[in-house]
Residue frames relative to the residue before (quaternion, step in Angstrom):
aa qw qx qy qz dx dy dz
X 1.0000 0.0000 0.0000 0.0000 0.00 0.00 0.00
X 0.7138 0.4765 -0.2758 0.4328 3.43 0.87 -0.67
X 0.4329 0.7035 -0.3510 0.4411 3.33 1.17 -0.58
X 0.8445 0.3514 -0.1890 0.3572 3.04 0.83 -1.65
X 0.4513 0.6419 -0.3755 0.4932 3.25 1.24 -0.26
X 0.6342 0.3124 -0.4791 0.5203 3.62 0.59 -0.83
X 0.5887 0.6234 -0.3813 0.3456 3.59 0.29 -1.25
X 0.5002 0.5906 -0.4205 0.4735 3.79 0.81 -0.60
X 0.8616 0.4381 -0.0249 0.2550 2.79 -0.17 -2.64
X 0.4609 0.6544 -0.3505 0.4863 3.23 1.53 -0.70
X 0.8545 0.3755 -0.2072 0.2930 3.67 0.50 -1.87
X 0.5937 0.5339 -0.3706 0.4744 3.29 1.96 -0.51
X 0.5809 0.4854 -0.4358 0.4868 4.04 0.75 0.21
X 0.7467 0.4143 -0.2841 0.4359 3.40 0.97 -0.14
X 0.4195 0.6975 -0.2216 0.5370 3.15 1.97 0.44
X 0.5840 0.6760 -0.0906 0.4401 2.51 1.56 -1.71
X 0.7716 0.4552 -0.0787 0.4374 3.22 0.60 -1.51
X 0.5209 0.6527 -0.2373 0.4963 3.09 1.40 -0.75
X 0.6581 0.4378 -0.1822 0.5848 3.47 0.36 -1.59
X 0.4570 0.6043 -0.4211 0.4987 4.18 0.68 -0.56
X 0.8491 0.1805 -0.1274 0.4797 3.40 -0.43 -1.71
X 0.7574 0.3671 -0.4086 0.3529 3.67 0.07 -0.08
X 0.3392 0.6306 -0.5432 0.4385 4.03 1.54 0.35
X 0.5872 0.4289 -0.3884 0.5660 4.04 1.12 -0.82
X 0.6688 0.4425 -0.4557 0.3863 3.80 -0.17 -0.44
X 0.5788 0.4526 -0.3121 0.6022 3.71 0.70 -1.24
X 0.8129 0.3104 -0.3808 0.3129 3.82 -0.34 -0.50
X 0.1947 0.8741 -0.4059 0.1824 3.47 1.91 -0.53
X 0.7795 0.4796 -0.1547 0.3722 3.65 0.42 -1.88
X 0.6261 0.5040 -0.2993 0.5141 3.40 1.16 -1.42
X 0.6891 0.5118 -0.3224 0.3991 3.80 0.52 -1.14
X 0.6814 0.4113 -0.3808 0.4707 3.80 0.87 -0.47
X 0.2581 -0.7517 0.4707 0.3833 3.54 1.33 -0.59
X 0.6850 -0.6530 0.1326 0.2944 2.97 0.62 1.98
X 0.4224 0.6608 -0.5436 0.2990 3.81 1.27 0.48
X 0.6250 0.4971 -0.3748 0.4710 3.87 1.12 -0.02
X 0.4295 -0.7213 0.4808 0.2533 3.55 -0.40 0.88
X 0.5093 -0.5542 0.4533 0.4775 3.72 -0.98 1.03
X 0.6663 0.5531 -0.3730 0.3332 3.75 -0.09 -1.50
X 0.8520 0.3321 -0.1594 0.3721 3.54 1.10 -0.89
X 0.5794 0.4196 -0.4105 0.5655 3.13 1.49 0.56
X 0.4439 0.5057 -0.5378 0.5079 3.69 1.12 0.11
X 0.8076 0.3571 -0.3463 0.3167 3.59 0.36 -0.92
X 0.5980 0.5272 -0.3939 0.4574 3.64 0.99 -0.19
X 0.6191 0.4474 -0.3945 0.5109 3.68 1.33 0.14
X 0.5187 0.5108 -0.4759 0.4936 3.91 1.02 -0.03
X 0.7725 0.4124 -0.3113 0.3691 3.13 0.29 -1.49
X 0.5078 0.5707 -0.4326 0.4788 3.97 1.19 -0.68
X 0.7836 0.4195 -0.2430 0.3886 3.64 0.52 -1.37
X 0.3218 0.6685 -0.5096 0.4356 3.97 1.52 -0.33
X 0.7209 0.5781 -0.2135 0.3171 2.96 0.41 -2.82
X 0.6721 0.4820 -0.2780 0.4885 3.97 0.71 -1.13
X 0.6574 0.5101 -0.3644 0.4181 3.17 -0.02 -1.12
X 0.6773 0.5357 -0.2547 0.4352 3.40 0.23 -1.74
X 0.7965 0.3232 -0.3102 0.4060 3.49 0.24 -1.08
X 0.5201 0.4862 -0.3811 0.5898 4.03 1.30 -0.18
X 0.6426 0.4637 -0.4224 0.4401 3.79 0.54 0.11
X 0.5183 0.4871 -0.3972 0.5799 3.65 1.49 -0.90
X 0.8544 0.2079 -0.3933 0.2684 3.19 -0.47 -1.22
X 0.4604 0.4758 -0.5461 0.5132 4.01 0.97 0.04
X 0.4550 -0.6107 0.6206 0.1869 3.82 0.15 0.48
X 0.0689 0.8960 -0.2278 0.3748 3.28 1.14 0.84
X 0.1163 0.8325 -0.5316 -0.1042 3.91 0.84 -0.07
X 0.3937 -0.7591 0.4313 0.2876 3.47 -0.89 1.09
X 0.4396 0.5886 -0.4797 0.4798 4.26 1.34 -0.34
X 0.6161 0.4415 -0.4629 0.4596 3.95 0.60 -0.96
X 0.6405 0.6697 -0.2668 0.2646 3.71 0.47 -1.44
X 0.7871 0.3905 0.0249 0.4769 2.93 1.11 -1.91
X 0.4426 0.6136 -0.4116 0.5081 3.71 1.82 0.04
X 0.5519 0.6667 -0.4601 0.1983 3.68 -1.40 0.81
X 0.5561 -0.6906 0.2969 0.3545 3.47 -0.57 0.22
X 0.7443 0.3390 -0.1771 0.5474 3.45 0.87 -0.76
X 0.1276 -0.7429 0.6175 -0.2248 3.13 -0.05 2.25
X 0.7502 0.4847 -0.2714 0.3587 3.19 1.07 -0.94
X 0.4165 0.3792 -0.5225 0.6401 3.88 1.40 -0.49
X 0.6696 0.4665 -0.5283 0.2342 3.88 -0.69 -0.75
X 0.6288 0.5923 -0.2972 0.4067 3.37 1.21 -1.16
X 0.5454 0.7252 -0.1969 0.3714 2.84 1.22 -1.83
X 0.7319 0.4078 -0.0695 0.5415 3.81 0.61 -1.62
X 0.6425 0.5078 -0.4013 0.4102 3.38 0.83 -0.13
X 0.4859 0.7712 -0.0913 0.4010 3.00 1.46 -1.10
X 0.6742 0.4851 -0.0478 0.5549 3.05 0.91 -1.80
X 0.8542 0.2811 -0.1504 0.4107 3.63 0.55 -1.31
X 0.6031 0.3357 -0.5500 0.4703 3.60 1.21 0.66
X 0.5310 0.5060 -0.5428 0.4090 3.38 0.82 -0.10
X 0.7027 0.4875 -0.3365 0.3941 3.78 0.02 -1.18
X 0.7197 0.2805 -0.2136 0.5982 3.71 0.60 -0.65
X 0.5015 0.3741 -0.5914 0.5087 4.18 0.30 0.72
X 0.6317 0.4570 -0.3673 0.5072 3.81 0.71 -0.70
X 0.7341 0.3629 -0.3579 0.4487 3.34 -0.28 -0.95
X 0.6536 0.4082 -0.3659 0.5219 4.05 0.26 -0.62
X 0.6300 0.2021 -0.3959 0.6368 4.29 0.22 -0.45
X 0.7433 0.2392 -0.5163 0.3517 3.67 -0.67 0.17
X 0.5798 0.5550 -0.4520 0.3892 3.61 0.64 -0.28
X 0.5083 0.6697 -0.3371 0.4236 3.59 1.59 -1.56
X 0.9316 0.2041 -0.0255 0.2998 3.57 0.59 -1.78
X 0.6842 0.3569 -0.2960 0.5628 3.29 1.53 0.72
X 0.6812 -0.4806 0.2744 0.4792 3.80 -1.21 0.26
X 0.5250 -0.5902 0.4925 0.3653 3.52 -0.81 1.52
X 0.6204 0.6088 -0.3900 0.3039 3.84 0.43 -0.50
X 0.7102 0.3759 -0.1494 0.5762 3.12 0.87 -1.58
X 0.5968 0.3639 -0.4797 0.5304 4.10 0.46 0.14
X 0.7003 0.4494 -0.4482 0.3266 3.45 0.35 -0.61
X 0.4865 0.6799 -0.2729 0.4759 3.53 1.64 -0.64
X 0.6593 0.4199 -0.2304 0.5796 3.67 1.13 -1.25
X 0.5849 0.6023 -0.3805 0.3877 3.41 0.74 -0.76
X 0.5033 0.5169 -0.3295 0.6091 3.90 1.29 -0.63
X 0.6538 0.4596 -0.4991 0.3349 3.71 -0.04 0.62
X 0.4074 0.7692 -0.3420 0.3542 3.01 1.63 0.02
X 0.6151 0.4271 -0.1967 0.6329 3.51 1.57 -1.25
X 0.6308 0.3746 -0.4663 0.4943 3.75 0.75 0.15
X 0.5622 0.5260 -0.3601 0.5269 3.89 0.54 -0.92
X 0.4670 0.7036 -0.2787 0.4575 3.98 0.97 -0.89
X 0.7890 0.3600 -0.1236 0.4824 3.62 -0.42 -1.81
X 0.8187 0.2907 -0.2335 0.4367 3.13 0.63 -1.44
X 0.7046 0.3678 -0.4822 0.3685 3.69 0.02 0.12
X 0.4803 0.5589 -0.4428 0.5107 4.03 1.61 -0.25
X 0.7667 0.2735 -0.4385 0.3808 3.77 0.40 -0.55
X 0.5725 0.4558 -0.4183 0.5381 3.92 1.04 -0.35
X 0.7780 0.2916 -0.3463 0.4357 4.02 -0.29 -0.45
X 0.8427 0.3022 -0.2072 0.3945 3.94 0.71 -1.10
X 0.4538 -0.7148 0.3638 0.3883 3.34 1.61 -0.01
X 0.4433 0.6943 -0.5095 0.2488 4.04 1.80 0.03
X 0.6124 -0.5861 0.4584 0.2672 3.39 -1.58 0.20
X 0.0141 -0.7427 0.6151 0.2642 3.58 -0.88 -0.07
X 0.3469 -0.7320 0.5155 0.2793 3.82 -1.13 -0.22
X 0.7154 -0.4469 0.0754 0.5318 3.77 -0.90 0.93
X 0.5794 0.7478 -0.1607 0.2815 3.40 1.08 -1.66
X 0.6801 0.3361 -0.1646 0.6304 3.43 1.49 -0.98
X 0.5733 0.4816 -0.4020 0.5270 3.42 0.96 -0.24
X 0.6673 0.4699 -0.3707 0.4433 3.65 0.57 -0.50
X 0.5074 0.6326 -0.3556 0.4646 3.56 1.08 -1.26
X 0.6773 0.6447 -0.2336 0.2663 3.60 0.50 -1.85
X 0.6617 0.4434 -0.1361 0.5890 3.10 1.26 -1.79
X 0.7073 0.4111 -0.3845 0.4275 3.79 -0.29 -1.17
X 0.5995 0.4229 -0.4861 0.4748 4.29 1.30 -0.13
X 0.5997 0.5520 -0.3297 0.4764 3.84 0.77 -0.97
X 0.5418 0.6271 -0.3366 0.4471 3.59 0.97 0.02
X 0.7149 0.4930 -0.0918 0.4873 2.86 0.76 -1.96
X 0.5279 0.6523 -0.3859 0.3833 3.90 0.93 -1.23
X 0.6707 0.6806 -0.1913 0.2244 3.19 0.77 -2.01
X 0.8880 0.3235 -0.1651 0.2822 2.64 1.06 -1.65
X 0.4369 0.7103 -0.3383 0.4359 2.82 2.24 -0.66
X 0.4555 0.7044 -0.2578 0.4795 3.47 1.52 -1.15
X 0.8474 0.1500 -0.1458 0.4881 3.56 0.00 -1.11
X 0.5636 0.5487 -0.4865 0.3803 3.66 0.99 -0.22
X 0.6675 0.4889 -0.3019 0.4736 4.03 1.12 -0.77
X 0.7639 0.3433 -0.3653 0.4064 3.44 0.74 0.11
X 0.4100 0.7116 -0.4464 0.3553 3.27 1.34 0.83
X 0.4407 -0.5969 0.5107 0.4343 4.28 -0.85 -0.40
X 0.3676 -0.6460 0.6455 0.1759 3.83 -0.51 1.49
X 0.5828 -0.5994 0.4969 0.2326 3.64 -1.75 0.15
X 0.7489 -0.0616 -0.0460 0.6582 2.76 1.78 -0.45
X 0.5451 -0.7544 0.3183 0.1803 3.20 0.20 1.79
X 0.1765 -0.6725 0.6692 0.2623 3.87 -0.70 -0.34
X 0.3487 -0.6933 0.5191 0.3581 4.19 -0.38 0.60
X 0.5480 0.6643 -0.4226 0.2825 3.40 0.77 -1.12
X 0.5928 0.7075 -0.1775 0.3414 3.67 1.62 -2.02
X 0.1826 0.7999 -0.5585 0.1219 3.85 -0.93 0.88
X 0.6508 -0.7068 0.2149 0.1752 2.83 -0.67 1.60
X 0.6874 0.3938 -0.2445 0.5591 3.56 1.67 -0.86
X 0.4303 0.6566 -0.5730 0.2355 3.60 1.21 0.41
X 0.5706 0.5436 -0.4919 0.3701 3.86 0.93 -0.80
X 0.6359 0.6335 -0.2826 0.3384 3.77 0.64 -0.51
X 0.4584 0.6645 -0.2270 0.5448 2.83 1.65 -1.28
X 0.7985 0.3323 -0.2038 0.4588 3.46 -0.23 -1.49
X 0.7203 0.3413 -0.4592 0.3922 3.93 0.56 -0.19
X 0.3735 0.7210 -0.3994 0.4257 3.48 1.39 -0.47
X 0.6629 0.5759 -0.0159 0.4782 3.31 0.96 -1.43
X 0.8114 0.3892 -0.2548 0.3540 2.87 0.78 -0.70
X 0.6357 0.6086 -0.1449 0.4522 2.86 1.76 -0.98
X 0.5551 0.5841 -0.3120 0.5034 3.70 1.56 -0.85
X 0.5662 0.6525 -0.2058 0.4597 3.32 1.37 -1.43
X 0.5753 0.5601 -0.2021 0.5607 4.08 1.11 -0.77
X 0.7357 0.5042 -0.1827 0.4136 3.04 0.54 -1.53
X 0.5364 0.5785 -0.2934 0.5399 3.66 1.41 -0.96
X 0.7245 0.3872 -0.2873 0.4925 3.92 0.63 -1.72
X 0.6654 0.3358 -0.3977 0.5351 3.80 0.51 0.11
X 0.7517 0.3027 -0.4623 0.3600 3.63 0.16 0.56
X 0.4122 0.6778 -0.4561 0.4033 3.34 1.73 0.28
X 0.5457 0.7335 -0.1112 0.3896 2.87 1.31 -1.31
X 0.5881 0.4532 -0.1908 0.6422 3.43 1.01 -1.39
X 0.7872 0.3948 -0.2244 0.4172 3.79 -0.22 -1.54
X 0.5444 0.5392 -0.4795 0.4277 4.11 0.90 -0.36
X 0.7868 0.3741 -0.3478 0.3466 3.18 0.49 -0.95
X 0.7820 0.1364 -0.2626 0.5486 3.90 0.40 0.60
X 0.6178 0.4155 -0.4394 0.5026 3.75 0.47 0.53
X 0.4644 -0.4798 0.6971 0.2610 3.08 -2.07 0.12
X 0.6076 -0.5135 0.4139 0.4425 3.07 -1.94 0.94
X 0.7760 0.4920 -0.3276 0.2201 3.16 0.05 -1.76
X 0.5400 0.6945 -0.2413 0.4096 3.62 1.44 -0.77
X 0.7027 0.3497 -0.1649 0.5973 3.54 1.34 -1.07
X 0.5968 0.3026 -0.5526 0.4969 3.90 0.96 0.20
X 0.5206 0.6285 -0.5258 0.2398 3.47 0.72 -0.86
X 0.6928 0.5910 -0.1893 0.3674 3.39 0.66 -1.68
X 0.7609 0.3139 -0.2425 0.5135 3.93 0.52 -1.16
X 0.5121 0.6669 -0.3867 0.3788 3.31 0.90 -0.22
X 0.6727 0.4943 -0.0952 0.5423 2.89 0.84 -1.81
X 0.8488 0.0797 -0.3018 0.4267 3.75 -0.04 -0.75
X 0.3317 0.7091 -0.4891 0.3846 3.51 0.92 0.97
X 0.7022 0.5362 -0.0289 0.4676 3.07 1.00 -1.50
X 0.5387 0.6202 -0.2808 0.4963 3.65 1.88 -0.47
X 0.8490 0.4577 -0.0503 0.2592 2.59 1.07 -1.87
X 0.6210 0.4778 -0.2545 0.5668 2.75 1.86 -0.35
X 0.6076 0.6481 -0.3713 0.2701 3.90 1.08 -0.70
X 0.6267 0.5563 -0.3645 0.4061 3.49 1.61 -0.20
X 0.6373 0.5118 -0.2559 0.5162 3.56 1.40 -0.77
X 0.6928 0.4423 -0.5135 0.2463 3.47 0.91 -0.21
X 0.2704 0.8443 -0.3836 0.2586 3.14 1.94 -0.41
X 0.7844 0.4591 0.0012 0.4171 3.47 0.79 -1.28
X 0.7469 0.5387 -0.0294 0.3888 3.05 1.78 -1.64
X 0.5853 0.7347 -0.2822 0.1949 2.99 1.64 -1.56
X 0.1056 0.7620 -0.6168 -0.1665 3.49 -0.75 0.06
X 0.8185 -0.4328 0.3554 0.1284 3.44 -1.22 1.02
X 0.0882 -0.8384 0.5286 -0.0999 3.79 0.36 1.38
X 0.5781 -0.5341 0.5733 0.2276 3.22 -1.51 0.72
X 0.3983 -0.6466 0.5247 0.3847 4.12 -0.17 0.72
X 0.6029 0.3938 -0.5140 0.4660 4.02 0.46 -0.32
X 0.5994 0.6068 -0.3378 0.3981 3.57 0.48 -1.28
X 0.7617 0.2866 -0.2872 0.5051 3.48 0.44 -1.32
X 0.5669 0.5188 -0.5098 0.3868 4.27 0.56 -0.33
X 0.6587 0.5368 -0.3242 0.4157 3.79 1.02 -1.15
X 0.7924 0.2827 -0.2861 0.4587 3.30 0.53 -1.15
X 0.5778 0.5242 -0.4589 0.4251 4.09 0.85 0.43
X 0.6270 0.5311 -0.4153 0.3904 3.46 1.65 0.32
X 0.2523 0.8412 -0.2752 0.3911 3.24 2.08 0.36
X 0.7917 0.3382 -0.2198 0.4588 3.29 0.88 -1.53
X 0.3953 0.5326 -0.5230 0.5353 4.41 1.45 -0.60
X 0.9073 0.2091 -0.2209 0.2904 3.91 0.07 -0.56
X 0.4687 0.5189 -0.5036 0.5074 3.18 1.26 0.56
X 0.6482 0.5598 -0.3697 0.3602 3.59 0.85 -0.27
X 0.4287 0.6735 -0.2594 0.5434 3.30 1.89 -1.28
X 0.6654 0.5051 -0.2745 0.4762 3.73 0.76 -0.97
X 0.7516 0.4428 -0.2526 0.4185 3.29 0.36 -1.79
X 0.4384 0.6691 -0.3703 0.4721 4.13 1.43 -0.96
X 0.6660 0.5828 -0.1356 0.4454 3.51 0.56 -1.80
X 0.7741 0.2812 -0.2577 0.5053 3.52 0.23 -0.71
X 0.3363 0.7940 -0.3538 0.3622 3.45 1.09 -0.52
X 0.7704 0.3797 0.0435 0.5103 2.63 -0.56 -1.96
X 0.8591 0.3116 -0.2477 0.3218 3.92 0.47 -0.63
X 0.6415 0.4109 -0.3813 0.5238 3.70 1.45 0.15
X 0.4783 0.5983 -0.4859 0.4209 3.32 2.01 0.48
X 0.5715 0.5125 -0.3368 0.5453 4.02 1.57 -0.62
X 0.8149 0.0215 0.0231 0.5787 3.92 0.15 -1.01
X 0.7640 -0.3784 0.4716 0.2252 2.72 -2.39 0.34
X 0.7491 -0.4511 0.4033 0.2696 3.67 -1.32 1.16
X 0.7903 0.3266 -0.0915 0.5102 3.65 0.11 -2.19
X 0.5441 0.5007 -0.4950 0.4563 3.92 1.27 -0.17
X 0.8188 0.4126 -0.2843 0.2801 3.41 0.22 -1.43
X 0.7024 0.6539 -0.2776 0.0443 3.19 1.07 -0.63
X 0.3219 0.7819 -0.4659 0.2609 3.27 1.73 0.36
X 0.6087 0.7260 -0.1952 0.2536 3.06 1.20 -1.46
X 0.4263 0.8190 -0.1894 0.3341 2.90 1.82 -0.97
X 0.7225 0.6012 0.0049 0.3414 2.94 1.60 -1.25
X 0.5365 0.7474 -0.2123 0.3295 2.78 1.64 0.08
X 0.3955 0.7972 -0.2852 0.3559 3.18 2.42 -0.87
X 0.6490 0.5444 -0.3287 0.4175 3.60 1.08 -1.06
């Protein structure tokens, strides 16, 4: 019993830390003052996080063909999928609405969480997290109906489909923490950043062709220090849906705000 208890506490500090380094990714858009396109600052954080990974595979002496060998390309694909979509939303709605109130929407993530771990992994929640769950679906609403009102004194930056955005986001974002979940239990870390990185960075390298718009060399060094700590993140969750259950950890989630 104790064990588990460390085993708990262990996975919710590594949550913790998580929810830390991605609060800088989510704020990413607002900090450039939204002249960097979401799609293109998600992709300058794959291709940063490829660049990391890759170079922690060299120096683990590490051969990337072993890394990159395995059957379930598709969940990898699958999660890649999930995490440029969830994080283009969550960075343009964060860009176009009060960082507060997205970071607020951004807490549906631990509700999207519980509820797709007890319907896909079969885990349990207790009343308490159900209550937690609801009293956020409350809060969404209003933030929900309070952004699609007319302000007195508008902000230009502000857009009415950004609350959507951020639950859109929030939910794709879930969808990712339940295939970590799946992929911990028979992959390696370095194997599962190698992979979403990598077909993140595919998927996005053909649209920037088309998409790219022209950064400031500071801009582009700052936001390429995005992907060393989205990985720090992606490590973090690892290691923690490898100690506890999905619908347990995901209050913790909450801390990003």
């Amino acid at each position: 019993m104790t064990s588990r208890l460390e085993s708990k506490a262990a996975a919710a500090l590594w949550v913790l830390g998580a929810a830390f380094a991605f609060s800088l990714l989510y704020a990413s858009g607002k900090l450039t003052g939204g002249l960097v396109p979401a799609i293109q600052i998600v992709f300058i954080r794959y291709v940063s996080g490829f660049v990391t990974v890759s170079g922690i595979a060299a120096a683990q002496r590490q051969p990337l063909q072993t890394l990159l060998a395995g059957g379930r390309r598709h969940l990898h694909l699958l999660r890649a999928l999930c995490g440029v979509g969830g994080g283009a939303c969550s960075i343009w709605g964060a860009t176009h609405m009060p960082l507060a109130d997205a970071s607020a929407l951004a807490l549906l993530q631990g509700v999207f969480t519980m509820g797709l771990a007890v319907l896909l992994l079969r885990e349990r929640i207790v009343l308490m997290q159900g209550l937690a769950g609801l009293l956020c679906v409350l809060g969404a609403l209003v933030i929900v109906r309070g952004n699609t009102g007319i302000a007195l004194a508008p902000d230009p930056m502000n857009n009415a489909w950004a609350p959507l955005a951020m639950l859109a986001g929030a939910f794709l974002t879930a969808c990712e923490v339940i295939l970590i979940k799946v992929l911990s239990r028979h992959e390696s870390m370095l194997s599962m950043l190698l992979h979403v990185n990598g077909f993140a960075t595919l998927l996005l390298g053909c649209a920037m062709l088309f998409l790219w718009v022209p950064v400031e060399p500071l801009t582009l060094a700052a936001l390429c220090l995005i992907g060393p700590m989205a990985i720090f993140g992606q490590m973090c969750n690892v290691r923690a849906y490898r100690l506890a259950d999905a619908a347990w950890l995901a209050p913790f989630t909450y801390s990003s705000v």
